[in-house]
N, CA, C and O atoms as a printed pandas DataFrame, in Angstrom:
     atom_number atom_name residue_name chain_id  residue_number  x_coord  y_coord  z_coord
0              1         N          UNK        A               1    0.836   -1.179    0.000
1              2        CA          UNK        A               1    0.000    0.000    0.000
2              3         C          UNK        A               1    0.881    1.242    0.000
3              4         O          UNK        A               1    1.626    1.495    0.947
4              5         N          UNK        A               2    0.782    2.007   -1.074
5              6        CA          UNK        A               2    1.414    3.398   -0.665
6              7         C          UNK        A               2    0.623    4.168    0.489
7              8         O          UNK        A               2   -0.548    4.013    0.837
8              9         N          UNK        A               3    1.515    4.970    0.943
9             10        CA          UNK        A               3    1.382    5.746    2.006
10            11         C          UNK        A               3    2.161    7.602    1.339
11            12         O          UNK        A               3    3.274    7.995    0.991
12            13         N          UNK        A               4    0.418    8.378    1.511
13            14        CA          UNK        A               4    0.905    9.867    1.202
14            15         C          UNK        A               4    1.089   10.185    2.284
15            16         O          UNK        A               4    0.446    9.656    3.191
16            17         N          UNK        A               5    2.096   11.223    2.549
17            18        CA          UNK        A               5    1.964   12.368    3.403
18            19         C          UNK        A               5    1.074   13.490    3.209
19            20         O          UNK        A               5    1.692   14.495    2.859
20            21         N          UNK        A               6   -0.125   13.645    3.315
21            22        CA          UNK        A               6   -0.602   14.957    3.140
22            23         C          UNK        A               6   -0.397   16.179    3.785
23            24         O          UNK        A               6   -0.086   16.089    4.973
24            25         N          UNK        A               7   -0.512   17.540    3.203
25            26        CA          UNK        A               7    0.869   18.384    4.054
26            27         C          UNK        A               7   -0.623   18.518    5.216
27            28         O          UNK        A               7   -0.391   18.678    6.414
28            29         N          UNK        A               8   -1.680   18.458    4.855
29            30        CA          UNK        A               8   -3.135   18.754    5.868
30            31         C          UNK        A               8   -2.662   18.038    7.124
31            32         O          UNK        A               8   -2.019   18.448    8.091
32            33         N          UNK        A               9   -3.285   16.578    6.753
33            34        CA          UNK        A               9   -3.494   15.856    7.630
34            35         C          UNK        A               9   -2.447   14.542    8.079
35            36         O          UNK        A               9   -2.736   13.554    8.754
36            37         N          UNK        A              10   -1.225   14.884    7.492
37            38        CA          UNK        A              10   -0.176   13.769    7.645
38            39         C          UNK        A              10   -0.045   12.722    6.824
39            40         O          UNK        A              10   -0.590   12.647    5.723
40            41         N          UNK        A              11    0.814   11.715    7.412
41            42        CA          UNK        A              11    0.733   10.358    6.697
42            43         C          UNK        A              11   -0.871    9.701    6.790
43            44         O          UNK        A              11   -1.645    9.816    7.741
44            45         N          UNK        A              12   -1.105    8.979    5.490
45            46        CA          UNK        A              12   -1.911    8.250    5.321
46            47         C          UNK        A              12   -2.159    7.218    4.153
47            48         O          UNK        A              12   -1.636    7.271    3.040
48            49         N          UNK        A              13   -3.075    6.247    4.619
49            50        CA          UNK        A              13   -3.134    5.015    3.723
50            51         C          UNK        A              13   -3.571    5.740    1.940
51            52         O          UNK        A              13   -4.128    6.827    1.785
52            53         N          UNK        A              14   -3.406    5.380    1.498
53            54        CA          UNK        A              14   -3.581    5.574    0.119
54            55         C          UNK        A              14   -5.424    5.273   -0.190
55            56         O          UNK        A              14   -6.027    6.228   -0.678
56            57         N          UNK        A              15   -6.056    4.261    0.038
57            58        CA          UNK        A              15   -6.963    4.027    0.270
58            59         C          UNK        A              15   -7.974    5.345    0.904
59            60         O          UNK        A              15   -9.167    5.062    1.014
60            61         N          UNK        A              16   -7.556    6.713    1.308
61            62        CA          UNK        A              16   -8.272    7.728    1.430
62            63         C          UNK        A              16   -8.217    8.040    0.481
63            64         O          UNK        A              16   -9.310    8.373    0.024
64            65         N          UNK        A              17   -7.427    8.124   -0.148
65            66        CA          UNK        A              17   -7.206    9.534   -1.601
66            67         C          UNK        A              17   -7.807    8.407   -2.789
67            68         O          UNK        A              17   -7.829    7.190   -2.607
68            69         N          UNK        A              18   -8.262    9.071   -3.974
69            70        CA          UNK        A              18   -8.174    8.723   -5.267
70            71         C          UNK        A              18   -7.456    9.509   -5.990
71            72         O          UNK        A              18   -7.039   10.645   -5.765
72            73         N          UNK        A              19   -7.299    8.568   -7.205
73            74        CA          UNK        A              19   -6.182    9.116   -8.591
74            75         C          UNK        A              19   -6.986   10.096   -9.351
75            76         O          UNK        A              19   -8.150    9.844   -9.664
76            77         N          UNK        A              20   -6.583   10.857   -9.561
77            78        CA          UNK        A              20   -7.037   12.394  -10.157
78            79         C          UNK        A              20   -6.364   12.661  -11.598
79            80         O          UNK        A              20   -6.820   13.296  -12.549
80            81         N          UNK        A              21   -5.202   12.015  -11.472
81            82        CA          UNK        A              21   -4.949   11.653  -13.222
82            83         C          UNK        A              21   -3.530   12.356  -13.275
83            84         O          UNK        A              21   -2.995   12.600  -12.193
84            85         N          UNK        A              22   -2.728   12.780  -14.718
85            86        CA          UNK        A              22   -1.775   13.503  -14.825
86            87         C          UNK        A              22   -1.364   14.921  -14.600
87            88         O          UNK        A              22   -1.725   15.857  -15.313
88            89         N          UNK        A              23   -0.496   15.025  -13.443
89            90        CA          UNK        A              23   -0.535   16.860  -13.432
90            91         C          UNK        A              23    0.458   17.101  -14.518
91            92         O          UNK        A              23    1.025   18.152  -14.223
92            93         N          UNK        A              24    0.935   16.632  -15.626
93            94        CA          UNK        A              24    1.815   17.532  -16.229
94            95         C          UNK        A              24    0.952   18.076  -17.441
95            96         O          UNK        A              24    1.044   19.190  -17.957
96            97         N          UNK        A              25    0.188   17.159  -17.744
97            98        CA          UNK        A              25   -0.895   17.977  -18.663
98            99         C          UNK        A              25   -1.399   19.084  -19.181
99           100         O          UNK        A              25   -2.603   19.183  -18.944
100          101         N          UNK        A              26   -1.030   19.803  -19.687
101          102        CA          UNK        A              26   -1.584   21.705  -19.995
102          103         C          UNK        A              26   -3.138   22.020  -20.797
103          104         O          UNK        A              26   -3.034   22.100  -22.021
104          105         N          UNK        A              27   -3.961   22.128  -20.466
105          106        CA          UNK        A              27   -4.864   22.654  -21.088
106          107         C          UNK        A              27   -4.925   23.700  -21.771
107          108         O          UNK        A              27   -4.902   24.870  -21.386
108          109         N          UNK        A              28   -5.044   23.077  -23.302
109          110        CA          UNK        A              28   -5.305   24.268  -24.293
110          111         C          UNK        A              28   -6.554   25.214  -23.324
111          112         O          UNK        A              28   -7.385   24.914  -22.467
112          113         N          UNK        A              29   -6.030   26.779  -24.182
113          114        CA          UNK        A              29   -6.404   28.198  -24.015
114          115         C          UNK        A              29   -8.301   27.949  -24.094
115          116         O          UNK        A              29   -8.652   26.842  -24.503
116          117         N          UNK        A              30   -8.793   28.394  -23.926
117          118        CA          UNK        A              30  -10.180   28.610  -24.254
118          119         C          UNK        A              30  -10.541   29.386  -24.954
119          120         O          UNK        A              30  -11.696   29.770  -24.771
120          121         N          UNK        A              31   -9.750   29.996  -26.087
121          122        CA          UNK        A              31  -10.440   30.343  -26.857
122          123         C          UNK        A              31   -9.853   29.692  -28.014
123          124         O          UNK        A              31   -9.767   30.343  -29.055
124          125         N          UNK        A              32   -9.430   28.468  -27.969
125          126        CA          UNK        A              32   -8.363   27.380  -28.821
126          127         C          UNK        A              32   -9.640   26.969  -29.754
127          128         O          UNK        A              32  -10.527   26.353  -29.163
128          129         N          UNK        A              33   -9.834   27.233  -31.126
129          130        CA          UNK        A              33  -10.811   26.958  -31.968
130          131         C          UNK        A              33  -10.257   25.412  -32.327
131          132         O          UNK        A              33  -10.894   24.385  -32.090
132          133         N          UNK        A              34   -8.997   25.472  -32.920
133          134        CA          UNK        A              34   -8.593   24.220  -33.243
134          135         C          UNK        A              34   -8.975   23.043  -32.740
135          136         O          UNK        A              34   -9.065   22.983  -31.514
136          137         N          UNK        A              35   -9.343   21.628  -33.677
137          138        CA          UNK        A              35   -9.846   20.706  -32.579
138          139         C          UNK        A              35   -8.831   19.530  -32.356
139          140         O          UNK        A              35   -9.122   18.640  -31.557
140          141         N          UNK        A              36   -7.507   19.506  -33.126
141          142        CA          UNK        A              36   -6.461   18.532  -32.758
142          143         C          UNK        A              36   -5.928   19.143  -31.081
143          144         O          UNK        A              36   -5.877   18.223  -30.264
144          145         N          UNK        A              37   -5.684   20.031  -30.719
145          146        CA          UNK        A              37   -4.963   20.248  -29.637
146          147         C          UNK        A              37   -6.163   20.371  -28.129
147          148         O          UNK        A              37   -5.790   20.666  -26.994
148          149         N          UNK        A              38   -7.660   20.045  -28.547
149          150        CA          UNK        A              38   -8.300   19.553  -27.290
150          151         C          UNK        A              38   -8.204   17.909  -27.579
151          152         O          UNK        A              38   -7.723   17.138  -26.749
152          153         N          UNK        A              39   -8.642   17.553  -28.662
153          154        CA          UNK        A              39   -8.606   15.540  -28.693
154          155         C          UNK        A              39   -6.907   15.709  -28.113
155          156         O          UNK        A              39   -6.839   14.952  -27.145
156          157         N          UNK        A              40   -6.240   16.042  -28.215
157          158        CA          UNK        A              40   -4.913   15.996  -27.661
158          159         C          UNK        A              40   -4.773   15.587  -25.982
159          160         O          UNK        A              40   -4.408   14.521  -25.486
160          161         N          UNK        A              41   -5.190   16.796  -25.354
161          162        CA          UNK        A              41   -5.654   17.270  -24.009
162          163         C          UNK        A              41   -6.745   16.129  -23.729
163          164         O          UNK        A              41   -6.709   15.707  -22.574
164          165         N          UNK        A              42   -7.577   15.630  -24.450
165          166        CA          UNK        A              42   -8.762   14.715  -23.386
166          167         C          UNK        A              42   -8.108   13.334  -24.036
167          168         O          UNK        A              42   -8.096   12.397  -23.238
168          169         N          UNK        A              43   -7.692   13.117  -25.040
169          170        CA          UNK        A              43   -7.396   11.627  -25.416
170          171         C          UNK        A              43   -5.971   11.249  -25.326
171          172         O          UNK        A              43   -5.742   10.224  -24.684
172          173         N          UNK        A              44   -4.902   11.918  -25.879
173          174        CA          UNK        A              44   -3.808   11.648  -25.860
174          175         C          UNK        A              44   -2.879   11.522  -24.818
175          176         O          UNK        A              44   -2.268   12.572  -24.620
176          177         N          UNK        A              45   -2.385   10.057  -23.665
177          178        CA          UNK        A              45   -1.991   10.410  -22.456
178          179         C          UNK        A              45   -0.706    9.573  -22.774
179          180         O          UNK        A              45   -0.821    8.643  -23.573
180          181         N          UNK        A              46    0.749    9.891  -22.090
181          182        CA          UNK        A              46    1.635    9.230  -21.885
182          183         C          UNK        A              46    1.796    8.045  -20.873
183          184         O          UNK        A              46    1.041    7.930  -19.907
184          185         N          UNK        A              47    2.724    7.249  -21.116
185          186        CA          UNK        A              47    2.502    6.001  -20.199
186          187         C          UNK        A              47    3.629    6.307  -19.529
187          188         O          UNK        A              47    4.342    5.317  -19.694
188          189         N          UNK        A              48    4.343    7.258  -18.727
189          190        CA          UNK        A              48    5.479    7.106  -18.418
190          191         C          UNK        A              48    6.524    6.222  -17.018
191          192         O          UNK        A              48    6.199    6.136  -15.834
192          193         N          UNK        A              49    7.509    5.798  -17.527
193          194        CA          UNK        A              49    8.262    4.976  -16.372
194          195         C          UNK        A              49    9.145    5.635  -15.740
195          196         O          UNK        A              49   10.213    6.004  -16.227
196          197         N          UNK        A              50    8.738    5.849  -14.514
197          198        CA          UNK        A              50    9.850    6.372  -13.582
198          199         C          UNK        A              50    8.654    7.638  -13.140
199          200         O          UNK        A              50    7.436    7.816  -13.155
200          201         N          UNK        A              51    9.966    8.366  -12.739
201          202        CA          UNK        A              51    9.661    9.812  -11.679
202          203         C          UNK        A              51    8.285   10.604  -12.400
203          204         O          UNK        A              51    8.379   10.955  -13.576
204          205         N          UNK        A              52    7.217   10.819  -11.751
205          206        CA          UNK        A              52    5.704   11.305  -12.404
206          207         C          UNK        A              52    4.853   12.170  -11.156
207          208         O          UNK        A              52    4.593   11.810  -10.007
208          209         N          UNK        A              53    4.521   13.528  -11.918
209          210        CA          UNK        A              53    3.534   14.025  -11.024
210          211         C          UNK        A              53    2.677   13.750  -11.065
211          212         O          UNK        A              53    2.442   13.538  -12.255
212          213         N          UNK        A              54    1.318   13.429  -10.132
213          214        CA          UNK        A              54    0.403   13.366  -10.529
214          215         C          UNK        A              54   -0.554   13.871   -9.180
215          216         O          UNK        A              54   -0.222   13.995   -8.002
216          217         N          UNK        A              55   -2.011   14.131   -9.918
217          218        CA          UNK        A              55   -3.275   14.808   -8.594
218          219         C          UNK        A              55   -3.996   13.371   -7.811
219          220         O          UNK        A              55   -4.276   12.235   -8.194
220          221         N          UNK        A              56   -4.092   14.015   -6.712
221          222        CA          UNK        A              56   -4.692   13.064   -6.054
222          223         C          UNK        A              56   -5.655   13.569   -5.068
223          224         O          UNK        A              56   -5.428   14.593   -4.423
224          225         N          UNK        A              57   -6.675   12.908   -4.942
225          226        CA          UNK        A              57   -8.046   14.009   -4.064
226          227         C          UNK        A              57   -8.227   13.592   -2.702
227          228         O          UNK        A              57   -9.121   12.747   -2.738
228          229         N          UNK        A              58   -7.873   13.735   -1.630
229          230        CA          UNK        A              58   -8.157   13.459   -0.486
230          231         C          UNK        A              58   -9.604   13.083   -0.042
231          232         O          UNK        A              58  -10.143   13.835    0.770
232          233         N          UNK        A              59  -10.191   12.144   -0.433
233          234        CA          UNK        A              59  -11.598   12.063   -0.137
234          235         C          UNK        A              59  -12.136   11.903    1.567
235          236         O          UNK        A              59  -13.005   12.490    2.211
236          237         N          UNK        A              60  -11.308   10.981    1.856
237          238        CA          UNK        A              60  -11.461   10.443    3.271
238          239         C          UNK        A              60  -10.850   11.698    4.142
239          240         O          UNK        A              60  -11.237   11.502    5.294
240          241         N          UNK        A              61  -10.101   12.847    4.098
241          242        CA          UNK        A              61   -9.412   13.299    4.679
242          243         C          UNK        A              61  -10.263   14.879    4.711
243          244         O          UNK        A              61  -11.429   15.211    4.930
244          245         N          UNK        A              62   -9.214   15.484    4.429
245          246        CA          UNK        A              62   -9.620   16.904    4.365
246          247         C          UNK        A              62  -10.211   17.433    2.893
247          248         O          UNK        A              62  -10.807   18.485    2.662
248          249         N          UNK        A              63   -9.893   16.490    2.089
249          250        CA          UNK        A              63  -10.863   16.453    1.100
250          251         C          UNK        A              63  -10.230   17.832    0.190
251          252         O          UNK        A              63  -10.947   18.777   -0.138
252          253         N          UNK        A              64   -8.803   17.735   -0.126
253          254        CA          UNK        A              64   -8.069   18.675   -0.804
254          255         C          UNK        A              64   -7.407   18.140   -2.384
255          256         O          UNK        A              64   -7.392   16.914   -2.498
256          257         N          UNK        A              65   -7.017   18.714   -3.261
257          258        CA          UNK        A              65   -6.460   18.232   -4.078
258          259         C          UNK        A              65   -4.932   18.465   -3.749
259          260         O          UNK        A              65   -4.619   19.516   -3.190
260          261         N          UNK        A              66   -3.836   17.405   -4.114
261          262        CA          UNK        A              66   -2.584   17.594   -4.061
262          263         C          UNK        A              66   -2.069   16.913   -5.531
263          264         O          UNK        A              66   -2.626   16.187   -6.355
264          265         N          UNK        A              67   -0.650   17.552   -5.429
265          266        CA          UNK        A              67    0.016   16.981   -5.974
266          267         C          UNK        A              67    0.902   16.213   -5.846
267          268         O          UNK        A              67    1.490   16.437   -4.788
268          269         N          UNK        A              68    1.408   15.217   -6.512
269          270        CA          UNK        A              68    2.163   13.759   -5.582
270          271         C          UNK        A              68    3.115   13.665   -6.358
271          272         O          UNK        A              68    2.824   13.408   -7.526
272          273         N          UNK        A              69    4.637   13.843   -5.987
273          274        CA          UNK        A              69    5.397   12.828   -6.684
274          275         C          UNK        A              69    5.894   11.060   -6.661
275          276         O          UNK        A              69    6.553   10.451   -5.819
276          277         N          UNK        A              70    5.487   10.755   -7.502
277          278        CA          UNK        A              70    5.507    9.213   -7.810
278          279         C          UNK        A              70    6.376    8.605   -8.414
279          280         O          UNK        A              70    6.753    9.238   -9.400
280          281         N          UNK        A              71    6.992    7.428   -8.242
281          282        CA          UNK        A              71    7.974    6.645   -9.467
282          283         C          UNK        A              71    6.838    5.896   -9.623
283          284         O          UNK        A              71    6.009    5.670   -8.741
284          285         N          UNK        A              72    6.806    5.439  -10.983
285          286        CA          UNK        A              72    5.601    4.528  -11.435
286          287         C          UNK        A              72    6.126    2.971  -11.286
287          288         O          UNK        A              72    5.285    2.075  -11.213
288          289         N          UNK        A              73    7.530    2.668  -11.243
289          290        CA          UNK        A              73    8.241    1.732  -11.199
290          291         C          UNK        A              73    7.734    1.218  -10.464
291          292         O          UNK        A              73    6.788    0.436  -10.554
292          293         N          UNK        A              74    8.361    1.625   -9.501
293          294        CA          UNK        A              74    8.460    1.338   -7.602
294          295         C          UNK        A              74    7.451    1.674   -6.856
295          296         O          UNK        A              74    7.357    1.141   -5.750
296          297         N          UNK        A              75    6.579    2.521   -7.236
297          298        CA          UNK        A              75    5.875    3.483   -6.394
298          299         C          UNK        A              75    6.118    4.034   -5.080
299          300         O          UNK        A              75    5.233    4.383   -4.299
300          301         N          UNK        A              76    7.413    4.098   -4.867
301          302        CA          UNK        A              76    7.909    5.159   -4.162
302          303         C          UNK        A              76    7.670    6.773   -4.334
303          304         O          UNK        A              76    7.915    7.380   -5.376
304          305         N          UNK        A              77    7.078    7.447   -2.972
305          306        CA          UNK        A              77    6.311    8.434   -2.921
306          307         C          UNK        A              77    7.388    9.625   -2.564
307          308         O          UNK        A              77    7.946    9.764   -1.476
308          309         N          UNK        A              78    7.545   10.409   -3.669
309          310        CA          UNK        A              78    8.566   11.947   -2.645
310          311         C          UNK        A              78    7.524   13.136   -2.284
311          312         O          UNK        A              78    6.913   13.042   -1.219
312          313         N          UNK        A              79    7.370   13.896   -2.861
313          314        CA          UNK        A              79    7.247   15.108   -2.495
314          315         C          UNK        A              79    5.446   15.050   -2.730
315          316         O          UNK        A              79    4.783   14.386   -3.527
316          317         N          UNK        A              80    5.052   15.977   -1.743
317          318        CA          UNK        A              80    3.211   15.634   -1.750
318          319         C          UNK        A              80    3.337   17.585   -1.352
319          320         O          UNK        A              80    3.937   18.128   -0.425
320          321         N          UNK        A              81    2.451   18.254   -2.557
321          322        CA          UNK        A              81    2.018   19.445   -1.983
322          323         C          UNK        A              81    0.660   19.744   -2.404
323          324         O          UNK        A              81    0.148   18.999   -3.240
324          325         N          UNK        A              82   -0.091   20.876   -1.876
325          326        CA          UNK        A              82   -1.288   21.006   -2.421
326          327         C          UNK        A              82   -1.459   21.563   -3.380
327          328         O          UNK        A              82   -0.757   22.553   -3.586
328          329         N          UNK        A              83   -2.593   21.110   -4.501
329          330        CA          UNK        A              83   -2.158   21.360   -6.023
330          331         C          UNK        A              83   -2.467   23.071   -6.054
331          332         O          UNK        A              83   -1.844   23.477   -7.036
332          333         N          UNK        A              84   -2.841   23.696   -5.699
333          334        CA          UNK        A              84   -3.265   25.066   -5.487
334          335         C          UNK        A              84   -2.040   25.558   -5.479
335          336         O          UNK        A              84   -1.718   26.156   -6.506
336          337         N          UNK        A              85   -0.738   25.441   -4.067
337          338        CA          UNK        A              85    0.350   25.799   -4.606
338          339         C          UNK        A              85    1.402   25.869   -5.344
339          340         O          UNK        A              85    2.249   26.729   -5.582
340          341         N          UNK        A              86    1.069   24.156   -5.863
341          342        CA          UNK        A              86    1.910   23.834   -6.874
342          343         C          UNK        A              86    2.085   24.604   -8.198
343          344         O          UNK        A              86    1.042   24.815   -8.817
344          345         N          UNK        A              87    3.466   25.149   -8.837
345          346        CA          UNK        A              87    3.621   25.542   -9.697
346          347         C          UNK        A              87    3.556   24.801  -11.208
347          348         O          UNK        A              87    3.784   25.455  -12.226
């Protein structure tokens, strides 16, 4: 079982939070007429191995969004902040 640190409420089982998907993702502009670069954004996702940010929603907890760093390998967990501050 991974175990987040949430910066809220501390360590915890993984089993509170759900997967919220890829934070490196950029959402085209809104006023982006083009329609290759939204099918891009909703369909096109990388599979990547190793070191990965990604969101995760505190459901059971304080019920925040963060951001998690992950190895997808190992799933060894580093750095957990809340996605609000995350740059």
């Amino acid at each position: 079982m991974i175990r987040i640190d949430c910066p809220v409420c501390g360590i915890r089982d993984e089993s509170e939070f759900t997967y919220g998907g890829d934070a490196t993702v950029v959402r085209p502009a809104m006023g982006e007429a083009a329609l290759k670069p939204w099918i891009d954004y909703v369909f096109m996702r990388d599979n990547p191995r190793g070191a990965h940010r990604e969101y995760w929603h505190h459901v059971v907890g304080c019920r925040q969004w963060l951001v998690l760093e992950r190895d997808t390998l190992s799933h060894m967990v580093g750095t957990c902040s809340l996605a609000r501050d995350a740059a």
